[in-house]
C-alpha positions as CSV (number, residue, x, y, z in Angstrom):
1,X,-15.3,-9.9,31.8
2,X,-16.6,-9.4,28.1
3,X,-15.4,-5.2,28.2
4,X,-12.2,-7.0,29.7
5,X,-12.3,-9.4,26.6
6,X,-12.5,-6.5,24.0
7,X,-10.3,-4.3,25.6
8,X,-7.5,-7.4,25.1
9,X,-8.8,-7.4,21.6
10,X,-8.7,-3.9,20.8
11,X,-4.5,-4.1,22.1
12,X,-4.4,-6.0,18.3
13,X,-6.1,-4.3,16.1
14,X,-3.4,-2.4,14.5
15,X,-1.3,-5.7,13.6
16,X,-4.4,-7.4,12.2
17,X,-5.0,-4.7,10.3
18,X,-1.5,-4.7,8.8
19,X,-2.2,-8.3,8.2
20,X,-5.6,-7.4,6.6
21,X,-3.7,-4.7,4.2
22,X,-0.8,-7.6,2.9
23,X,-3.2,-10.3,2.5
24,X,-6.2,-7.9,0.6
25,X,-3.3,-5.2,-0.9
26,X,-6.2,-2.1,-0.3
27,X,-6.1,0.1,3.2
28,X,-10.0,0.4,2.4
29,X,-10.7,-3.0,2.2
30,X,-8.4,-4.0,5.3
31,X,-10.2,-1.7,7.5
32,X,-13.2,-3.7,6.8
33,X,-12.0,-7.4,7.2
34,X,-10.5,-5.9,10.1
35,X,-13.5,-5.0,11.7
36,X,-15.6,-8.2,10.2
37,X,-12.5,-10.1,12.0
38,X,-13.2,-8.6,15.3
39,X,-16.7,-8.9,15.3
40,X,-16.5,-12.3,14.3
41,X,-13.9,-13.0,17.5
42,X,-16.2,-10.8,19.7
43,X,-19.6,-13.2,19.0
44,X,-17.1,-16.2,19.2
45,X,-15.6,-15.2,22.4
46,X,-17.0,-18.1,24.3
47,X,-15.5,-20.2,22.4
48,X,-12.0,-19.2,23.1
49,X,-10.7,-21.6,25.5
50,X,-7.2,-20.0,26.3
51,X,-5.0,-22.7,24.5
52,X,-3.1,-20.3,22.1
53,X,-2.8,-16.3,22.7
54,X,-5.4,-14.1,21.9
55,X,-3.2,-12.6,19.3
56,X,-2.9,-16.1,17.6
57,X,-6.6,-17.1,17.7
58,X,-7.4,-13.2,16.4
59,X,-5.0,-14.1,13.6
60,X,-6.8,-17.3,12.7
61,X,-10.1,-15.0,12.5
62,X,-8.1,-12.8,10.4
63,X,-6.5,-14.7,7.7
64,X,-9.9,-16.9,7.3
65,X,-11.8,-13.4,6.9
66,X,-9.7,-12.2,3.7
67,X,-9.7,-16.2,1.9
68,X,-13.3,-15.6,1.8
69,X,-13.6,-12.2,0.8
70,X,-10.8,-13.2,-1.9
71,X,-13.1,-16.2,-3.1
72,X,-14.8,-13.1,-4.2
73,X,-13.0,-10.8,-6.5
74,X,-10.1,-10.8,-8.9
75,X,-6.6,-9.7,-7.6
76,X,-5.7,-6.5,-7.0
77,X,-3.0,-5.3,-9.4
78,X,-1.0,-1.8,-10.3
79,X,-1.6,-1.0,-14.3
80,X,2.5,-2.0,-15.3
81,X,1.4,-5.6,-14.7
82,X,-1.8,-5.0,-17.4
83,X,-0.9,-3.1,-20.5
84,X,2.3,-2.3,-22.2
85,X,3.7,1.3,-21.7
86,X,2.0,3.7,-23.3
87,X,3.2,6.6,-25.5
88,X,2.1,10.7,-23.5
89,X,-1.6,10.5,-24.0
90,X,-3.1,14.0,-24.8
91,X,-7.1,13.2,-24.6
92,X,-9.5,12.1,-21.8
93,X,-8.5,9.2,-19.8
94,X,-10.2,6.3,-19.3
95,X,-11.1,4.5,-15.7
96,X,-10.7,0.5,-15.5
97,X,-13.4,-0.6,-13.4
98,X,-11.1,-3.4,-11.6
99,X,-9.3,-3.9,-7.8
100,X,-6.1,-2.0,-7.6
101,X,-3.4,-1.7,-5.1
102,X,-3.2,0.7,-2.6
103,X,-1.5,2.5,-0.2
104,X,-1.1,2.8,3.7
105,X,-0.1,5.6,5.8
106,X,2.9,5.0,7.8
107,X,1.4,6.8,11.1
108,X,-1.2,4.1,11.6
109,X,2.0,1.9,11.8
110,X,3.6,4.3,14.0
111,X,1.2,4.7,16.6
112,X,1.2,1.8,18.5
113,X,0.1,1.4,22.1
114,X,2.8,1.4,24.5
115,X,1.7,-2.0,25.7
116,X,1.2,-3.5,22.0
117,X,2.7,-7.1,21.8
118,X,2.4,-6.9,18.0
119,X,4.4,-3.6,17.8
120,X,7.9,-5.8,17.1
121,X,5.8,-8.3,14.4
122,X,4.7,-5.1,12.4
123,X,7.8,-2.9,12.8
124,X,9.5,-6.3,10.9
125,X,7.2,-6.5,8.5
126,X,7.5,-5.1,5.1
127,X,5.0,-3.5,3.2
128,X,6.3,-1.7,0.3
129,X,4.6,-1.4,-2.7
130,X,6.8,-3.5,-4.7
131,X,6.3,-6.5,-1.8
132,X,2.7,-6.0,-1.9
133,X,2.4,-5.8,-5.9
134,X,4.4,-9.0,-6.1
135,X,2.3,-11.0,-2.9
136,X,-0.7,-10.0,-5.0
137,X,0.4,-12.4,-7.8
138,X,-0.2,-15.7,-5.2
139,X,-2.8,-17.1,-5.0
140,X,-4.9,-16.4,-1.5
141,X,-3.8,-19.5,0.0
142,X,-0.4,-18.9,-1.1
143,X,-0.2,-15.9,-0.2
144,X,-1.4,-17.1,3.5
145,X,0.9,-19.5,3.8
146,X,3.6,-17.2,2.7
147,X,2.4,-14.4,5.3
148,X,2.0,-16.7,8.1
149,X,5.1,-18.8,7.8
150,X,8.2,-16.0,6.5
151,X,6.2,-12.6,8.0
152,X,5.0,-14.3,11.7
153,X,7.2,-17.3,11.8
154,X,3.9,-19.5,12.5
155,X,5.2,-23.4,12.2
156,X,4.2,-25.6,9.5
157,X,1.8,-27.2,12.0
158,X,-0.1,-24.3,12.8
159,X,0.2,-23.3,9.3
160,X,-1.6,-26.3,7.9
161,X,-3.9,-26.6,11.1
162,X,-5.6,-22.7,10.1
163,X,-5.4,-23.9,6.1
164,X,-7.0,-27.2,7.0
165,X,-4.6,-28.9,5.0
166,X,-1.7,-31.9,5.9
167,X,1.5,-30.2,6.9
168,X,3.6,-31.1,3.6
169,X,0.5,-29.7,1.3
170,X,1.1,-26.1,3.4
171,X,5.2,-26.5,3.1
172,X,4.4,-27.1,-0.7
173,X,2.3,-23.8,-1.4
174,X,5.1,-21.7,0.7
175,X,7.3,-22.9,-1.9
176,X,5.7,-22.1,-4.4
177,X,5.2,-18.8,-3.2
178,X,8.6,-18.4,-2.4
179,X,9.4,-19.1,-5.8
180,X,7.0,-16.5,-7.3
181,X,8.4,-14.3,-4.7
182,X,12.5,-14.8,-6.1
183,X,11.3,-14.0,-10.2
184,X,9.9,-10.8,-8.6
185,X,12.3,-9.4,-5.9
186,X,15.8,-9.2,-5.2
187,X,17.2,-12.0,-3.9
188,X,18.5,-10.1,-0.7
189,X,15.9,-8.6,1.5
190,X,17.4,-5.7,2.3
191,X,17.9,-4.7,-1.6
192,X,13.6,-4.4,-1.3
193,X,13.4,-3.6,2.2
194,X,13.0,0.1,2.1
195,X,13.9,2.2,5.3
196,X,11.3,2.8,8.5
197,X,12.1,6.5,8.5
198,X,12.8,9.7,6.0
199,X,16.4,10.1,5.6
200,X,17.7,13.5,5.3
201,X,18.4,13.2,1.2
202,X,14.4,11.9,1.3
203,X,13.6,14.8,3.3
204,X,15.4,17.1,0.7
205,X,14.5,15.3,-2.3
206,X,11.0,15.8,-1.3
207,X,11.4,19.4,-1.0
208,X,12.4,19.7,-4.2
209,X,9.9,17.1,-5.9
210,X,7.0,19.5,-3.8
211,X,8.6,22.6,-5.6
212,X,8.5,21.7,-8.6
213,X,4.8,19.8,-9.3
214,X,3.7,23.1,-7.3
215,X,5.7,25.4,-9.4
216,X,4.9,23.5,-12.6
217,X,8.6,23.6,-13.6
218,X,9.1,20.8,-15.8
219,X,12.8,21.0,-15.7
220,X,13.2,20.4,-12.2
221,X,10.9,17.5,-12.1
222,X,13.6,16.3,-14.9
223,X,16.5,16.2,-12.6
224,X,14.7,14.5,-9.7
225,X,13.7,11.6,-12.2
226,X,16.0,8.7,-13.2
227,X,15.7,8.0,-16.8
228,X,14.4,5.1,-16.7
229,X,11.6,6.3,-13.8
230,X,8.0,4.7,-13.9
231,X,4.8,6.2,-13.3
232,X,1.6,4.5,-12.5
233,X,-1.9,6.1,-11.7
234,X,-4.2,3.5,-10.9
235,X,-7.5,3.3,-11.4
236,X,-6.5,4.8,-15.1
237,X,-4.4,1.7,-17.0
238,X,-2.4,4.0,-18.3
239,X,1.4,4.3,-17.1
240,X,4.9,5.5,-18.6
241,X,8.1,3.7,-18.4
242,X,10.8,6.1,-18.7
243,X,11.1,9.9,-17.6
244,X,10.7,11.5,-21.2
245,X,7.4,10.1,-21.4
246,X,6.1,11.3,-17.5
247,X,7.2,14.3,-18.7
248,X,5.5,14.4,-22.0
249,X,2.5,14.0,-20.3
250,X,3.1,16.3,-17.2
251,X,3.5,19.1,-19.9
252,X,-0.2,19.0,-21.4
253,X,-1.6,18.9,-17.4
254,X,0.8,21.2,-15.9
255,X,0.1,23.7,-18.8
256,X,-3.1,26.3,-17.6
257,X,-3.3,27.3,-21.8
258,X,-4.0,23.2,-22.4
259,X,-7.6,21.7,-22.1
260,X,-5.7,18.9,-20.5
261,X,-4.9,21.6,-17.3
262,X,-5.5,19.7,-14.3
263,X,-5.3,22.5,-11.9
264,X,-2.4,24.3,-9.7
265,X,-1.3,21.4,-6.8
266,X,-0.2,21.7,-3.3
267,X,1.1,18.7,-2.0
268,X,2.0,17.8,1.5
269,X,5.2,15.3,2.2
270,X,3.9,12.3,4.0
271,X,4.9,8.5,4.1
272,X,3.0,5.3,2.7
273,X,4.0,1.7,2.7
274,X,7.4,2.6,4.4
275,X,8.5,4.7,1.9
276,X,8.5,8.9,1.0
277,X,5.0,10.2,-0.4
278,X,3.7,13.0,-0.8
279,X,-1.0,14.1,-0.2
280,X,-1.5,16.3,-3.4
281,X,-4.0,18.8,-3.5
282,X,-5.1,20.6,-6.4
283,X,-7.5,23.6,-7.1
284,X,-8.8,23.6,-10.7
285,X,-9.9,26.2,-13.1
286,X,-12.4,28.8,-11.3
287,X,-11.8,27.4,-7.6
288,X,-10.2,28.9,-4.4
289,X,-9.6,26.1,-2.9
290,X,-7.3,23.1,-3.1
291,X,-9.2,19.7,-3.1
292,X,-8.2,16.4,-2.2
293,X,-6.5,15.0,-5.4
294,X,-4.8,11.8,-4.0
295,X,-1.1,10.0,-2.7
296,X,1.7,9.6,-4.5
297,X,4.3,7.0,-3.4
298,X,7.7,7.6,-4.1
299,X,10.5,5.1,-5.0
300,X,14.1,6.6,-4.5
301,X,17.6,5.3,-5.2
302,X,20.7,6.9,-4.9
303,X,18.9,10.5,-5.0
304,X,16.7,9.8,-7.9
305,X,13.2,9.2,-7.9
306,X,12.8,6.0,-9.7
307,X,9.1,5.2,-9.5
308,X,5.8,7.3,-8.8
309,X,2.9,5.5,-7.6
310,X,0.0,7.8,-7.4
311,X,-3.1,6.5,-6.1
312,X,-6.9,8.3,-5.7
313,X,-7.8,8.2,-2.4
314,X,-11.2,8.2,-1.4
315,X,-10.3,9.7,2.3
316,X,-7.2,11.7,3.6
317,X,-8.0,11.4,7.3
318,X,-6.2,7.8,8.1
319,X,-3.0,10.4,6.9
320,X,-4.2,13.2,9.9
321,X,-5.0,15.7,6.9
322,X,-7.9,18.0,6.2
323,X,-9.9,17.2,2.7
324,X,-9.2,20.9,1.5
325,X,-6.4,23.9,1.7
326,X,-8.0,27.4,1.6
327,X,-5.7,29.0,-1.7
């Protein structure tokens, strides 16, 4: 009964972790509430007494497990939400020692048991970076109530039952989240909603935006950018708010004569948070081989890349990719 038990469990895991990700905005830190959740529903299994789905009660586990682990820290954030744009900066760069956003690889939302009940629930659900920045503003009950109403159509009652809270104190905080929700995004969902797969203009536009960081050809990452793109690089608050200054700055790190050289890239086109991405690699000054460097998220409109997220990651194996490419 009990390998029965997890094996009913494990047919979840992906969704929860999904839920995990939205409500804690960091892949890193979802895998482990994900995991606390589960082992929290595997000692509690005898209390399960059958009256709502496994799915609903693992969900319950879930969303308790990230409000207390967000008791604990500050929100996570993207730098554009901290500091003012910032002019090309020529010198050493400077970590913040805070939470950040992150992102999630798109083939751990892709593979889905052929018998996953959630795979509908998470195929719906958005995830894009702009969502997730903007849920990250609410506060965590908020943000629960927001995710459990709008994202898996829970009812006010069950709603306020997991909250412990009357039923017109939960409808109150999804309004207000709603409200944060309309001063950040579009008012329609599809203007936000971005895609579930590469188009072929993507596709292309990735070709060329992989060409040109590994060429180091300045002018062609000039065409691929709107003018008014955005950069971040998160943990470093630094970030640039139109495409003269990302380029500014890309001249002093793409330039091997400039002490500011970061090293020749190879990058590898991927997807994260339903949108086009690209693994970068880079080998640096008296190396052979290319290192893990980190993800960059792409935003793209009308054939123009319009924002770059680029995140470090501290792992490339939930993306199916090696740590190193021999030069």
């Amino acid at each position: 009964m009990d390998d029965g038990f997890g094996e009913l469990l494990e047919r979840h895991r992906r969704e929860i972790r999904v839920h995990c990700y939205r409500m804690s905005g960091s892949f890193e830190e979802a895998e482990d509430l994900t995991q606390e959740a589960f082992l929290r529903a595997w000692k509690g299994r005898a209390s399960f007494e059958g009256r709502a789905s496994v799915r609903t009660w693992l969900y319950r586990i879930a969303t308790n497990v990230c409000l207390d682990a967000l008791a604990r820290r500050p929100r996570r954030a993207l730098p554009d939400e901290l500091t003012p744009a910032a002019d090309p900066y020529a010198g050493e760069l400077a970590a913040l020692d805070r939470p950040w956003l992150g992102p999630f690889p798109d083939r751990l939302l892709d593979a889905a048991a052929p018998d996953d009940t959630g795979a509908a629930v998470v195929e719906r659900e958005t995830i894009e970076l702009a969502f997730l920045a903007a849920i990250q503003l609410l506060p965590p009950r908020q943000r629960a109530a927001l995710v459990l109403r709008d994202v898996l159509d829970w009812s006010a009652k069950d709603t306020a039952a997991l909250l412990e809270t009357s039923v017109a104190s939960a409808n109150s905080a999804l309004q207000r989240a709603r409200e944060t929700l309309r001063s950040r995004l579009p008012a329609r969902r599809a203007d936000w909603s971005a895609p579930a797969a590469t188009t072929a203009g993507e596709t292309a536009l990735l070709r060329r935006f992989v060409a040109a960081y590994e060429s180091a050809d300045l002018s062609a990452v000039v065409e691929l950018l709107r003018e008014d793109a955005r950069a971040v690089m998160p943990p470093f608050p630094l970030w640039f708010d139109s495409r003269a200054r990302i380029v500014a700055a890309l001249s002093t790190s793409f330039d091997a004569e400039s002490p500011y050289f970061t090293g020749r890239f190879r990058m590898v086109p991927i997807r994260a948070n339903r949108s086009p991405a690209v693994a970068t690699y880079v080998c640096r000054r008296g190396e052979n081989e290319f290192r893990r460097f980190g993800v960059t998220v792409l935003t793209v409109e009308h054939g123009l890349v319009t924002a770059m997220a680029a995140f470090e990651t501290p792992s490339f194996a939930p993306y199916g990719l090696p740590e190193t490419l021999r030069g």
